[in-house]
Each structure stands twice: as C-alpha cells, then as structure tokens.
matplotlib code that plots the C-alpha trace (Angstrom):
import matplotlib.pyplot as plt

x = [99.2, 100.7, 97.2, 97.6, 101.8, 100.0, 97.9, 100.2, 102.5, 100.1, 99.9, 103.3, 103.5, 100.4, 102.5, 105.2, 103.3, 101.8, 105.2, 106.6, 104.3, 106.2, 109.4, 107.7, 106.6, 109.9, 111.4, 109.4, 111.6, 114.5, 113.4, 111.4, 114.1, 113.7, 110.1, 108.9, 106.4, 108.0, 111.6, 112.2, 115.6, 116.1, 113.5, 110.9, 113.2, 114.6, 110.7, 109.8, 112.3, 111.7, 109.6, 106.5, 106.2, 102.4, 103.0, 105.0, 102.3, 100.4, 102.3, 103.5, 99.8, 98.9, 100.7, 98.8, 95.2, 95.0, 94.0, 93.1, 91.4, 91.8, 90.0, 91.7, 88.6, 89.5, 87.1, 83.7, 84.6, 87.9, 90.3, 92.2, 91.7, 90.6, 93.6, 91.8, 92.4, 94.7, 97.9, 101.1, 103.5, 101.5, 101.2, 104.9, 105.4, 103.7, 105.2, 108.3, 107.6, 106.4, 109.2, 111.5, 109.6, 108.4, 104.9, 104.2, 102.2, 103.0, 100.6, 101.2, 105.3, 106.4, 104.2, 106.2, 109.4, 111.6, 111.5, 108.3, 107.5, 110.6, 112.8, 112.0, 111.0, 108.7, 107.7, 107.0, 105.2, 102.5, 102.2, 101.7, 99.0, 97.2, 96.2, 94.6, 92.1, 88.6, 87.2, 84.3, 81.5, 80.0, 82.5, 81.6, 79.4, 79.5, 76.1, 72.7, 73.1, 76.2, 75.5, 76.5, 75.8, 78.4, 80.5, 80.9, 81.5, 84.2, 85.3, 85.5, 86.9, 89.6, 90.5, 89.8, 93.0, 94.9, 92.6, 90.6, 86.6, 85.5, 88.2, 90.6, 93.8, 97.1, 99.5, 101.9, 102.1, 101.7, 98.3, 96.2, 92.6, 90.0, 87.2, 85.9, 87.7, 85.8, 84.8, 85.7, 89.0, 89.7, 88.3, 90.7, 93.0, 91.9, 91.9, 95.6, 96.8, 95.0, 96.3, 99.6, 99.7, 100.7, 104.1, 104.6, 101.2, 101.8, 102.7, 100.3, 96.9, 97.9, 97.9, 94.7, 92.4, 93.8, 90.8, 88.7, 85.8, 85.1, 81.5, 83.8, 85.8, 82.5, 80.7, 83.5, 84.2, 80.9, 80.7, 83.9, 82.5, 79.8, 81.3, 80.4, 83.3, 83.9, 82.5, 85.1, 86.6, 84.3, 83.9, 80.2, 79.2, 79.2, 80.1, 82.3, 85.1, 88.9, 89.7, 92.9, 92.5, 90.7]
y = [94.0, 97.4, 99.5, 101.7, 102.1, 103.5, 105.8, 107.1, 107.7, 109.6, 112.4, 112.5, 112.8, 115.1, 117.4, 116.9, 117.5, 120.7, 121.6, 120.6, 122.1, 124.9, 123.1, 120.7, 123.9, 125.3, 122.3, 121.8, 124.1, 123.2, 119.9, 120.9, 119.7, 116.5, 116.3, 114.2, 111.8, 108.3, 108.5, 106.1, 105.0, 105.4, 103.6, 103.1, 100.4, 99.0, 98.6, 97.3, 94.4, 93.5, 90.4, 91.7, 90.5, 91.2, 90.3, 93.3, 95.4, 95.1, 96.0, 98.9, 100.0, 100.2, 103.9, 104.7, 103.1, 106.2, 108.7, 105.8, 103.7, 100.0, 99.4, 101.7, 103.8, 107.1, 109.7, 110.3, 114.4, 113.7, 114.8, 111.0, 108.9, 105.4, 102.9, 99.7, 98.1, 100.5, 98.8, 97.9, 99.8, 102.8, 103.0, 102.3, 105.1, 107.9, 106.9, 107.3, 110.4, 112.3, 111.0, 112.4, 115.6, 114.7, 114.9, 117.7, 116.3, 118.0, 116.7, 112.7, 113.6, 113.1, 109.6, 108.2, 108.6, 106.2, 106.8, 106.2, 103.3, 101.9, 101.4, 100.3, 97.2, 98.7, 100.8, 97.2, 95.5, 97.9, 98.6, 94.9, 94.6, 97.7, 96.3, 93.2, 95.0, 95.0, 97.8, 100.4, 99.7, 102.9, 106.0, 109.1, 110.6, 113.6, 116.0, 115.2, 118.1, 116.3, 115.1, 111.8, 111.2, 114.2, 112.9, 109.4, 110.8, 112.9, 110.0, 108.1, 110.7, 111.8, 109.1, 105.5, 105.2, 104.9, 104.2, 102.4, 101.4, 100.6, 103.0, 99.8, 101.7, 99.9, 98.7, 98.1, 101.7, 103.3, 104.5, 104.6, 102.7, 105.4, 103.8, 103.5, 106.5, 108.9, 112.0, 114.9, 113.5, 112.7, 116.5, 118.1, 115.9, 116.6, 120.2, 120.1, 118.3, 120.4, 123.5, 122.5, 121.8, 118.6, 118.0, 114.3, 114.0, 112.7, 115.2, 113.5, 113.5, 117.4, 118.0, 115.9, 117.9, 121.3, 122.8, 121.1, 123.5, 123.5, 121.8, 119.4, 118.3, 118.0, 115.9, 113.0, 112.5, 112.3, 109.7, 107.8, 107.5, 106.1, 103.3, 99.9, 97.8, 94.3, 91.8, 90.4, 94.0, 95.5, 95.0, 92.8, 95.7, 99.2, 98.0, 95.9, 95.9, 94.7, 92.0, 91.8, 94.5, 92.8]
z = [126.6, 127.6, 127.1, 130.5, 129.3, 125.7, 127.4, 130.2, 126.7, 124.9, 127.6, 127.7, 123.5, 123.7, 125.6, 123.2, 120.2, 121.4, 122.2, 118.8, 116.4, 116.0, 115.3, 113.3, 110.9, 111.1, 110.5, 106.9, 104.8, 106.0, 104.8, 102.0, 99.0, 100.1, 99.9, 96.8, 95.9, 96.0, 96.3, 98.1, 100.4, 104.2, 106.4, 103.6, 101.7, 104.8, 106.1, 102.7, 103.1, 106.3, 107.8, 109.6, 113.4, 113.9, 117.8, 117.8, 115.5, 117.9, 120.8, 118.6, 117.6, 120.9, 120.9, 117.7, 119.3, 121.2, 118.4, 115.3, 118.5, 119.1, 116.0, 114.0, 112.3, 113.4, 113.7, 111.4, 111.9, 110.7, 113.0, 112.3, 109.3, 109.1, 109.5, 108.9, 106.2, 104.1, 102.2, 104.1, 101.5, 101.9, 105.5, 105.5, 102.8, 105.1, 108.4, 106.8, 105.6, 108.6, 110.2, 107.8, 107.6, 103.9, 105.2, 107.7, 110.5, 113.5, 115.8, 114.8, 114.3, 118.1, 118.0, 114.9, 116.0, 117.2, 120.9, 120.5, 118.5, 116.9, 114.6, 110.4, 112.0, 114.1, 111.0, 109.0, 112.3, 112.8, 108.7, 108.7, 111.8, 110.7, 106.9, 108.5, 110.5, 109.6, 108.7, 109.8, 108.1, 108.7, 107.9, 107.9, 105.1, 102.9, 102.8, 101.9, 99.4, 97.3, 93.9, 93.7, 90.2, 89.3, 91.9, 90.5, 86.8, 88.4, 89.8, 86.9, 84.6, 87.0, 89.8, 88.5, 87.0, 90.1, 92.8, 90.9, 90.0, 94.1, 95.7, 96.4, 95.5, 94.5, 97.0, 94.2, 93.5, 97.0, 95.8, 99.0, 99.5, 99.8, 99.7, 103.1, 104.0, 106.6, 104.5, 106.0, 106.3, 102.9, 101.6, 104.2, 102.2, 99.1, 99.6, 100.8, 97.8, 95.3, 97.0, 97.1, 101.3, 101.4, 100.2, 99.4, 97.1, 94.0, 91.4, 88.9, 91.4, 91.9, 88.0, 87.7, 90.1, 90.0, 88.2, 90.5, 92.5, 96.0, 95.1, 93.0, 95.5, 97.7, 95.4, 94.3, 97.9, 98.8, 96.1, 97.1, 100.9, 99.9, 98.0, 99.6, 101.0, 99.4, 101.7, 104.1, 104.7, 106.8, 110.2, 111.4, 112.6, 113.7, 117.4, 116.9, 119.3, 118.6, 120.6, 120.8, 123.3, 125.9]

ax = plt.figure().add_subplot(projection="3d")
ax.plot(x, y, z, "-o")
ax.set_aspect("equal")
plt.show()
C-alpha cells in the first residue's frame, strides 16, 4: 500500500487544482461542442473493453481515497459524492468525461488525469474496485421540513423510468444509482442539470425536470436519500472502516 505516496500527491494536486480552476473554466468552451450525453469513443470504449485488475484499483483509488475517503462515502455536506457502490460503466463514463472536459470539474480534473492515475486501464481498475465497495449506511439526509409523500410521487411520476423503483439505476444505460446518494450532493446536482450547468446530463432527465420548483427539487431528493439500500449493499455499520487500508 502506497497511502503516505497518495497523500503527499494530493497536496501536490491540491495545489494544482487551485491553480487549474481557471483553465479548467476556460478550457469548457473551447470544449463545449463536444460535450454530449453518451457519445461514446476515446477512453470510455477502450475502458469499457478492458479486463479490470482490482489489485491495481486499488492502488489507483488510493489517489481518489483522499477526498471520497478509504471507504469511498464522501461527505454528508456534499462537497464529494458517495462512490460506493455506484455502476462500473458509469463511473467509467464520468471519469472520462472530466478528463475530456465533457464534464467541468475543476477541482477533481488534475486528480483524473493520467499523470495522476493512469491510463483507460487505470480508468477500468478503479471503475471496477470502486462498485464492489460497500456502502454507507447512513448518507446524508434532506430536512425535517421535506415532504416525502410529494417527494416520492415526484419520484415516481418523473424518475422511476430510468433510475428505477429503489433508486438502483441502470448500468446498462449509464444511468447512475442514486439511492444512497448523500443529499446535498445530489440537489447541487440536480440543480446543475435542471439549469443547464452540467454539460454531459442527459438531454432527456433535463426535459423531464425542467418545470421542477426549488421545493420540488427539495422534496424528491429528500425522498430518494431516504430510500433504504438492498441488504448486502450497505456497509455493517456507520464505522465501518475499509480494510484494505490497514
């Protein structure tokens, strides 16, 4: 294990991202034609075909352990998502894409780049190792004040279709697993999409919730962080720790 190697990396990749924000933004228009929902080609096909070495996830998720953490559940206020869990193709998808600059992320860019954790093998390694974590099973909550029984109609009106009836997603179709999802997270996300920030979002999810309210958009992710995992996904508990990092 190469945990003190990851660390001393992140402050040198901290410095770079600060650094890089500004290309990073300037960089997105010069890019933006080539943003798209699913187009696929470049390192996303080439990951998709290759043979995952989870030895090597690992070794490669040890640069992304410093912000997801060792377990990969993020942060309950948001900052970074929940890992854990989520499909393979769809971590693969987004990884390429902020690489390619289909997905601005300026403060995550300088980690996913080669130089720092590979090549489309390295893309498929960590995609691989990251699924077959368990999960948190306590993510962060929306308000006491959301309405969960107009959340979950919203839900099943508007989002079922893809992500389907326990938030489980759809590998098949690059459609994410939310449930389990931190919730401020996922309204930051939410928001973006609707508003037209976030440049790879499917064009059908943007035409689907673009009449949405801000109290909308509170209440159906309230309702899909509250979902309960299937058991097996979750992690024992709150504490547990990941051990392949001891």
């Amino acid at each position: 294990m190469k945990l003190k190697s990851a660390i001393k990396m992140l402050a040198f990749t901290t410095a770079i991202a600060v650094s890089g924000l500004t290309f990073a933004s300037s960089q997105s228009d010069e890019h933006a034609k080539a943003a798209g929902w699913n187009k696929g080609g470049g390192e996303q096909d080439a990951a998709l075909h290759l043979t995952p070495d989870l030895e090597n996830g690992l070794d490669v998720y040890e640069v992304c352990s410093a912000c997801h953490l060792p377990e990969g559940w993020g942060t309950k206020e948001g900052t970074f998502p929940q890992l854990a869990g989520q499909h393979k193709k769809v971590i693969i998808k987004q990884l390429a894409d902020i690489r390619a600059l289909n997905r601005d992320n300026p403060t995550m860019y300088p980690f996913a780049l080669p130089e720092s954790i590979g090549d489309e093998q390295a893309i498929a390694d960590v995609s691989a190792y990251i699924q077959k974590l368990l999960m948190n099973p306590d993510n962060g909550k929306g308000p006491a004040t959301a309405d969960l029984a107009k959340g979950k109609k919203l839900y099943v009106d508007n989002c079922v279709k893809c992500h389907g009836d326990i938030g489980q997603g759809d590998e098949a179709k690059f459609y994410p697993r939310i449930s389990g999802q931190h919730y401020n997270y996922m309204l930051r996300q939410f928001e973006w999409i609707r508003d037209g920030k976030r440049r790879n979002a499917n064009p059908d999810m943007v035409d689907q919730i673009k009449g949405f309210t801000q109290q909308d958009m509170v209440d159906v992710i309230s309702y899909v962080s509250s979902i309960p995992l299937p058991e097996g996904d979750a992690a024992p508990s709150k504490d547990w720790l990941n051990p392949d990092f001891d």
